[in-house]
N, C-alpha and C positions, 0 to 999 in steps of 0.2 A: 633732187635726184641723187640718186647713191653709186657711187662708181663700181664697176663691172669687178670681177675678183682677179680677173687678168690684169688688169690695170692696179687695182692693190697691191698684188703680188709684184709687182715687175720687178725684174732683178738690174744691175745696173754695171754690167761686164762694159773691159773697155773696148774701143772702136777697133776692128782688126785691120781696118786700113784708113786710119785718121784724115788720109790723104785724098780722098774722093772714093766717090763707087765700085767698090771692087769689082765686079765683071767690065764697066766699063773702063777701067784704067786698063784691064787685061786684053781688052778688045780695039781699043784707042778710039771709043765712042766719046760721045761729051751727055753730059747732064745738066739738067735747069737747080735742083736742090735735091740734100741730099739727107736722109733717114736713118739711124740706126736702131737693129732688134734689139729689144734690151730682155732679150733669152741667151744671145750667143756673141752681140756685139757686131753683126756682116752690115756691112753701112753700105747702102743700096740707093738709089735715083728714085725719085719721087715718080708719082703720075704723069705730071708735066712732061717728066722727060722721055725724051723716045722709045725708052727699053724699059724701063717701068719696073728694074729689079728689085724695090722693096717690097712690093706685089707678091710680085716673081716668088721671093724670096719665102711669104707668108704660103703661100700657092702649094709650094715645092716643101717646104719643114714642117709648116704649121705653128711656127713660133708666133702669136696672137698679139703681141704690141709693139711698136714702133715711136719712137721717139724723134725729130725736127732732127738733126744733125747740123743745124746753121747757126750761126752768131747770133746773140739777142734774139734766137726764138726759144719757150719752156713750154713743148704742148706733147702732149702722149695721143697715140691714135691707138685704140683695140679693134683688128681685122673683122673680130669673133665677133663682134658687141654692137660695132660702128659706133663707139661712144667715144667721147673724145675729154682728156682731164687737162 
């Protein structure tokens, strides 16, 4: 299988807030793991987590890929595609 062109494409901007979840750092939520766009770099909470801002995040911009944001993981997820590289 051939990877989707979103995922070819992905650009690879840095994390705007390296530090955890931007809205949840903003809000003084907590998250399980964490995701960034790699269209704009808004590093967002997983599904797992209660607020679900990487989601959120694709929902609201429509920025189409998301990258693992954790130590020791290298995986890409496309919203658009559901494919995963």
């Amino acid at each position: 299988m051939t990877i989707c062109e979103h995922l070819a494409q992905a650009d690879d901007p840095p994390a705007r807030t390296p530090e955890g979840c931007e809205e949840c750092l903003a809000t003084g939520s907590g998250w399980v793991h964490l995701r960034r766009c790699l269209a704009c770099g808004h590093v967002g909470c997983c599904d797992s987590s209660p607020n679900k801002h990487a989601t959120r995040h694709f929902q609201g911009v429509g920025h189409p890929v998301i990258e693992s944001f954790e130590p020791g993981e290298n995986w890409r997820w496309c919203f658009v595609h559901a494919q995963m590289a």
